[in-house]
N, C-alpha and C positions, 0 to 999 in steps of 0.2 A: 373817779378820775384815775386814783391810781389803789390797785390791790394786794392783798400781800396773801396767798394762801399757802398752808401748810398743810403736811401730811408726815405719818410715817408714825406717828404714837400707837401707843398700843399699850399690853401686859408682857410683861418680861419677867421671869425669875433673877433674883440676884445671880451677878455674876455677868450677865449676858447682855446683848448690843439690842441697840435699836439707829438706826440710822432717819432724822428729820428731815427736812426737807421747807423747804419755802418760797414760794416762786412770784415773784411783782410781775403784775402786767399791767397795760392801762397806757397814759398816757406821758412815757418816762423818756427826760433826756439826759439823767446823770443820775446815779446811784452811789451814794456818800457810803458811811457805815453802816453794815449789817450788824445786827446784834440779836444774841437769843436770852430772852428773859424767862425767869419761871416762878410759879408763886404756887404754892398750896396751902391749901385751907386754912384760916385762920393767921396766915403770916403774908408779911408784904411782896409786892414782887422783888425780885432782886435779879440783877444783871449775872448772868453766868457766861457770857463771851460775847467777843467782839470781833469784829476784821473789817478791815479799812479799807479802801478803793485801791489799796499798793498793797494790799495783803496782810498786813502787819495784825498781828493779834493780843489779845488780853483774856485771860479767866479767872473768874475768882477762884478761892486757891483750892476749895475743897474738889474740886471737878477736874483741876492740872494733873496730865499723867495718864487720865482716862478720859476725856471727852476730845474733840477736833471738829474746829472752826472751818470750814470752807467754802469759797464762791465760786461762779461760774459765770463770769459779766457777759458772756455772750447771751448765756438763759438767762439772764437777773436773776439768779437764782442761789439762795446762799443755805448751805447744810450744816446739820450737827451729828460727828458721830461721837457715838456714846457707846462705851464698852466699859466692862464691868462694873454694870449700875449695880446701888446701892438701893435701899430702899428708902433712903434718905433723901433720893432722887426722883420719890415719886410728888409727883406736881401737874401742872399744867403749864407748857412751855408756851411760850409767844415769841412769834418773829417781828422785828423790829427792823426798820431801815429809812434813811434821811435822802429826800428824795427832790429833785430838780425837774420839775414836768416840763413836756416840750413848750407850754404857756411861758416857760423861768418863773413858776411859782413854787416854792421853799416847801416841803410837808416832811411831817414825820409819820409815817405808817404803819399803823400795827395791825398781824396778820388777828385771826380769828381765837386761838389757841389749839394746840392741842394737847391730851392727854398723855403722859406717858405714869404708867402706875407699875413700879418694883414689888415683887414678892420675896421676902424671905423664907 
């Protein structure tokens, strides 16, 4: 009914960007918060940003300063940029967003994952 795909991971050297991407389609009448999650191996996932349907944002704190939240309501489409990763930042990121189908049914969506792997 309603899907969440991502793109844009990859391999990076420390130091350098990768810009995410996430795009809902399906059958959407309102799009709440977007969020990008990430988890790698052996550790749980954990929320590293957010942005609200008025823009408004949150990061946990290791990622403040170098990473940026943004959407695009026209595309449902909501991005992560990432500059000067860490290798600390290699994970597998998941797009996340609360979502209103044109039915008025409630879901929370998460996209597929993608990879993003830092080299030091």
């Amino acid at each position: 009914q309603v899907q969440l795909v991502e793109s844009g991971g990859g391999l990076v050297q420390a130091g350098g960007s990768l810009r995410l991407s996430c795009a809902a389609s399906g059958s959407i009448f309102r799009i709440y918060t977007m969020a990008w999650y990430r988890q790698a191996p052996g550790n749980q996932r954990e929320l590293v940003a957010s942005i609200t349907s008025g823009g408004s944002t949150n990061y946990v704190d290791s990622v403040k300063g170098r990473f940026t939240i943004s959407r695009d309501n026209a595309k449902n489409t909501v991005y992560l940029q990432m500059n000067n990763l860490k290798p600390e930042d290699t994970a597998v990121y998941y797009c996340n967003a609360g979502v209103t189908t044109r039915g008025f049914r409630s879901l929370e969506v998460w996209g597929q994952g993608t990879l993003v792997t830092v080299s030091s």
